[in-house]
C-alpha positions in Angstrom: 141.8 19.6 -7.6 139.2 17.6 -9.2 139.6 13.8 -9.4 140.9 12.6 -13.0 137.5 11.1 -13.7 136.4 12.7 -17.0 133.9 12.6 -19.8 133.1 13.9 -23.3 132.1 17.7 -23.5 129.0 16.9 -25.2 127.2 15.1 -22.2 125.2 12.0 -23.2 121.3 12.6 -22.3 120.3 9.1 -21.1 118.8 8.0 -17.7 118.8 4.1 -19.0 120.4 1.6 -20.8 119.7 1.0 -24.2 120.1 -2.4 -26.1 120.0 -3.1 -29.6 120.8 -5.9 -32.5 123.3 -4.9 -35.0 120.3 -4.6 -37.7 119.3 -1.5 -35.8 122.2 0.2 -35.3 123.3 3.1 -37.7 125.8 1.9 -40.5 128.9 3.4 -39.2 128.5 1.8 -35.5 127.3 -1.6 -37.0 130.8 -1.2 -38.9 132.6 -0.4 -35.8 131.0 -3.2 -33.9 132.2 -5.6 -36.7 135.5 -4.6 -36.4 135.8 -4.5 -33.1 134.8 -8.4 -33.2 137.1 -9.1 -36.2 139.8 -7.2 -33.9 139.3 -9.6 -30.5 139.4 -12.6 -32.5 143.5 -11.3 -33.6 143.9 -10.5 -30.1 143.7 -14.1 -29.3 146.6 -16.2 -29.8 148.3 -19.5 -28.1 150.2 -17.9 -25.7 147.1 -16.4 -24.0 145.2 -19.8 -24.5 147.8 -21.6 -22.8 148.5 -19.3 -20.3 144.5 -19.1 -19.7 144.7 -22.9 -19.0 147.6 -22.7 -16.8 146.1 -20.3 -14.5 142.6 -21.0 -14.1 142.1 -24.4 -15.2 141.3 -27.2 -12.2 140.8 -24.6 -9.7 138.3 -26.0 -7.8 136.4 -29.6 -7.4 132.9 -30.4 -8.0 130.9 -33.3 -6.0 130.2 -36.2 -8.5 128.7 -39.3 -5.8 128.1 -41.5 -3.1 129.7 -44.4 -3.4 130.5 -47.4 -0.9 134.4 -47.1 1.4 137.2 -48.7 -0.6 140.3 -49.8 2.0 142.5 -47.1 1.0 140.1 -44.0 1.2 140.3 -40.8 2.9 137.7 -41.9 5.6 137.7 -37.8 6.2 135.0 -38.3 3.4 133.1 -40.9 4.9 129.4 -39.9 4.6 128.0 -40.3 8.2 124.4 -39.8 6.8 124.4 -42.8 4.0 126.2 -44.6 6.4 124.0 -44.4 9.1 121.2 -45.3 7.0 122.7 -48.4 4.8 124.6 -49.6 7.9 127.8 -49.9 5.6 130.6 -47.2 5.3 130.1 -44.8 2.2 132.5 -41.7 0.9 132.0 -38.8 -1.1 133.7 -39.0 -4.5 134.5 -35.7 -6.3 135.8 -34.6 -9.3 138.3 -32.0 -10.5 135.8 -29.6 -12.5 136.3 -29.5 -16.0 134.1 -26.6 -17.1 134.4 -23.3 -15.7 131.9 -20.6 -15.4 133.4 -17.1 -16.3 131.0 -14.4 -15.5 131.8 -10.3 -16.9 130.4 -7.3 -15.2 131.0 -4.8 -17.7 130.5 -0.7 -16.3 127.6 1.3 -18.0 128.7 4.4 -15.7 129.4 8.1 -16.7 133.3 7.8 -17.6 133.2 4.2 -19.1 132.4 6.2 -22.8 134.9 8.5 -22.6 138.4 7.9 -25.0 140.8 9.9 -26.6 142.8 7.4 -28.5 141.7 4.4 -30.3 139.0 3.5 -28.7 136.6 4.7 -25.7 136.9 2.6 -22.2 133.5 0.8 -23.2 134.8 -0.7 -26.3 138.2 -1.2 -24.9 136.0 -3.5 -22.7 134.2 -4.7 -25.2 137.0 -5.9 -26.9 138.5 -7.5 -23.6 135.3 -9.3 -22.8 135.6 -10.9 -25.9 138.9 -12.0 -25.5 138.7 -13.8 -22.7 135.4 -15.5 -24.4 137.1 -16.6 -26.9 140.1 -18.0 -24.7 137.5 -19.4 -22.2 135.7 -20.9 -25.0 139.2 -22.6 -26.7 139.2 -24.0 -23.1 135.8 -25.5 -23.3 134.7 -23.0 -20.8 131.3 -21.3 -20.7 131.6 -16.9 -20.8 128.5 -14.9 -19.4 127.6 -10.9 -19.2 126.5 -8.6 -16.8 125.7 -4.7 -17.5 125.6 -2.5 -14.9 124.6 1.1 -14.0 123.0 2.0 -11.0 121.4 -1.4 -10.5 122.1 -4.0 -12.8 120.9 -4.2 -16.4 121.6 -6.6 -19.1 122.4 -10.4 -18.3 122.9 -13.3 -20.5 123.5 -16.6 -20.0 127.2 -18.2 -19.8 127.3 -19.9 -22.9 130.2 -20.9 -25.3 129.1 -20.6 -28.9 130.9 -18.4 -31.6 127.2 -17.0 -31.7 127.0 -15.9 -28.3 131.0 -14.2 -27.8 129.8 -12.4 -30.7 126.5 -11.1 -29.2 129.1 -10.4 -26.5 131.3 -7.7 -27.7 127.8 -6.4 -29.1 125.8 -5.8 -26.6 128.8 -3.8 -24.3 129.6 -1.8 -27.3 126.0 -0.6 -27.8 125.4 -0.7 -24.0 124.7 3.6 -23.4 126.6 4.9 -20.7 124.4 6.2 -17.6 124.9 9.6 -16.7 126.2 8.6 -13.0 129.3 6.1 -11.6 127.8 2.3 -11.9 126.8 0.9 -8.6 129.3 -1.6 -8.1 128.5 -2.7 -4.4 125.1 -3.9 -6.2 126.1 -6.1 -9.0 128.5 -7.4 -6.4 125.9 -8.3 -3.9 124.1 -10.1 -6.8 126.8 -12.2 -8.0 127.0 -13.5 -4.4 123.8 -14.8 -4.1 123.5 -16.0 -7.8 127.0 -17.9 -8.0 126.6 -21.3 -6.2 129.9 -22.9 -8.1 133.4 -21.4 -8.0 133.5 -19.4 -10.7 135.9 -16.5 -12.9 134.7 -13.1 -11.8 136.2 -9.8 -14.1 135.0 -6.9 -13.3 135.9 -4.2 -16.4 135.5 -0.9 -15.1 137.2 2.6 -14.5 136.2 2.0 -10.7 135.1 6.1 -10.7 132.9 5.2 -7.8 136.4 3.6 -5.8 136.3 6.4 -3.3 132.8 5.5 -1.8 134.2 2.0 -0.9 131.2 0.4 0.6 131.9 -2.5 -2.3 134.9 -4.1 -0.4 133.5 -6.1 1.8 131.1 -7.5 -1.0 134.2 -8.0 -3.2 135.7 -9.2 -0.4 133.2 -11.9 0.3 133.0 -12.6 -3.7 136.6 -13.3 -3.8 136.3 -16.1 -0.4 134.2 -17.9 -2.8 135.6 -17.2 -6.4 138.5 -16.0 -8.5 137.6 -12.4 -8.9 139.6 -10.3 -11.0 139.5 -6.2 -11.4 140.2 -4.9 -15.1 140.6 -1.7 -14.4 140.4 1.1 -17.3 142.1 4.4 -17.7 142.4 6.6 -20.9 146.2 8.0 -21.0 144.4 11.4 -20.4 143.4 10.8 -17.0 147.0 10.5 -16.2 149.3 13.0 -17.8 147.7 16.3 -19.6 148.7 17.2 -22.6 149.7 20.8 -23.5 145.7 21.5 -25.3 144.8 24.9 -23.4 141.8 25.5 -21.5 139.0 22.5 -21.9 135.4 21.8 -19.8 135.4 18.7 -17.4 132.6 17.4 -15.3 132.9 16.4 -11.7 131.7 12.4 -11.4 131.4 13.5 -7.5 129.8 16.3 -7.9 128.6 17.1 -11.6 129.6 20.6 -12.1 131.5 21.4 -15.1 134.6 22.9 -15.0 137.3 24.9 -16.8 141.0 23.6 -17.1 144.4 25.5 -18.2 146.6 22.5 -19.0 148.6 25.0 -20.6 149.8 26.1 -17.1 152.8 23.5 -15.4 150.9 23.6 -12.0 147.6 22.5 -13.6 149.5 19.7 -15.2 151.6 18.4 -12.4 148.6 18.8 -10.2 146.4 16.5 -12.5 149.0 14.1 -12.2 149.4 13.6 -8.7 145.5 13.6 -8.5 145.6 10.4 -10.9 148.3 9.0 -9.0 146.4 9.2 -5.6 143.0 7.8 -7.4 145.5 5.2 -8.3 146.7 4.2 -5.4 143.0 4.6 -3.9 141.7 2.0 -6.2 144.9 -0.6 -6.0 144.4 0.0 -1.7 140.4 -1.3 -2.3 141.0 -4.1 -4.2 143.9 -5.7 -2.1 141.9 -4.8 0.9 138.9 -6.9 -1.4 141.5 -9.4 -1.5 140.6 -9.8 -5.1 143.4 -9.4 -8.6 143.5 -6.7 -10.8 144.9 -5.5 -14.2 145.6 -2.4 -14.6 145.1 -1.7 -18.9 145.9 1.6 -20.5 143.5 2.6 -23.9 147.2 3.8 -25.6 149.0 0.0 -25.5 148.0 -3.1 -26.8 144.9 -4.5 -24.8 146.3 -8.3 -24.9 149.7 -7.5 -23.4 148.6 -6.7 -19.8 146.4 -10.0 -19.4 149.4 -11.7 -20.6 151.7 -9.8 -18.5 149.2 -11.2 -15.5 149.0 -14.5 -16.8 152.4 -15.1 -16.4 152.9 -13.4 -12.9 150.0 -15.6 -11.6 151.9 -18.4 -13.2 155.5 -17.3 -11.6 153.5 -17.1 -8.0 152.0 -20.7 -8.1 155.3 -21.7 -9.3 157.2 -20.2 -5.7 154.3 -21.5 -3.8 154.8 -25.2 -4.7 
């Protein structure tokens, strides 16, 4: 049975990413694009602000000085070194941070442009990156990008600006799929060595490339350091076949297309127990990463789930105090 990892018939012909500005792109996408943006900004609303706040906000501390001992301090944070050297007692002061760093690694691979409902994976991601942009940025909180394929492509920046969430949803929506799973063990490896502060790590993908598994132990290391979070995307399709007849699939293993009769019960209820084992392949890796995930249909409404976590995350810390 082949795995429930599927794409369009009409196969897409690039071997690299492609990047535009909205003044290049055809009429009818540029449209699209525009309301896709007009979308994410109604997706956003005070109950996903606040819970945003709740749950990541004053994560971590940052170091803000050296300053002489006080009777009364924590002489764990005595600075032997300035000590030593100014023959008087000195402490390291921090700081609860204020700003957070949000960093997206959006999926260019081979399924992330397939969709059969409102929307295709890639701009169900779109849409989702700009969400929590837009929430990061009610937050004063600063929202980067990351593309990638089989290496990584695309970066910009974390920045804030209305400008910049917009370039945001932009760039993944124009963002061409590659014709192979995105190399996620790579990104991974260079978020590690690029993020020095604690940071908010999403990772929006279909995960078509779970099964290989050599990016736990990256993840794994990523999410000792940061909050990293796996948005993971699946088209109702995937899951359940309808009653269509026979229709061509391609193989992300193996790339050989294939011929499928979900007219017959067996086909069906074997597709389904093949998405239900990918399922529980993917949940396995990213507990054994040690890192969170959401799990987000195409067919519901793409703010519910994040609320749905924020509020878990929320009743957790609550039982752990």
């Amino acid at each position: 049975m082949l795995a429930p990892s599927i794409v369009p018939v009409t196969k897409s012909t690039s071997k690299s990413p492609k990047f535009a500005h909205e003044g290049s792109l055809a009429p009818e996408f540029a449209a699209r694009v525009r309301k896709l943006q007009l979308r994410t900004h109604r997706l956003v609303n005070t109950a996903l602000t606040g819970g945003y706040r709740s749950v990541f906000r004053g994560q971590g501390i940052e170091f803000e000085e050296v300053r002489p001992y006080v009777p009364g301090d924590d002489v764990r944070g005595i600075d032997w070194n300035v000590t030593a050297r100014t023959g008087k007692p000195h402490i390291k002061s921090y700081r609860e941070e204020r700003e957070l760093s949000v960093h997206c690694l959006v999926d260019q691979g081979l399924g992330m442009g397939f969709g059969t409902r409102r929307w295709s994976k890639r701009e169900a991601a779109a849409q989702l990156v700009g969400l929590f942009a837009k929430v990061a940025a009610r937050n004063q909180d600063r929202v980067g990008l990351t593309l990638y394929g089989p290496e990584p492509g695309l970066h910009l920046d974390p920045r804030k600006s209305t400008r910049h969430i917009q370039r945001l949803i932009r760039e993944v929506m124009v963002a061409q799929p590659f014709d192979v799973p995105g190399d996620l063990k790579r990104v991974l490896e260079g978020s590690l060595r690029a993020l020095r502060r604690r940071s908010l790590v999403l990772i929006f993908s279909d995960f078509a490339d779970a099964g290989g598994r050599g990016w736990v132990q990256v993840m794994r290391a990523l999410a000792a350091r940061h909050d990293v979070i796996g948005v993971r995307l699946v088209d109702p399709f995937e899951v359940r076949l309808p009653k269509v007849g026979r229709f061509a699939i391609e193989d992300l293993n193996g790339g050989d297309w294939n011929w499928i009769d979900a007219a017959d019960k067996g086909v069906r209820e074997g597709w389904q127990q093949a998405a239900e084992q990918r399922k529980a392949e993917i949940h396995g890796a990213l507990r054994e990463s040690r890192a969170s995930r959401i799990d987000i249909s195409l067919d519901e409404d793409l703010a519910a789930p994040i609320l749905r976590f924020f509020r878990l995350r929320m009743a957790r810390a609550g039982r752990a105090k």
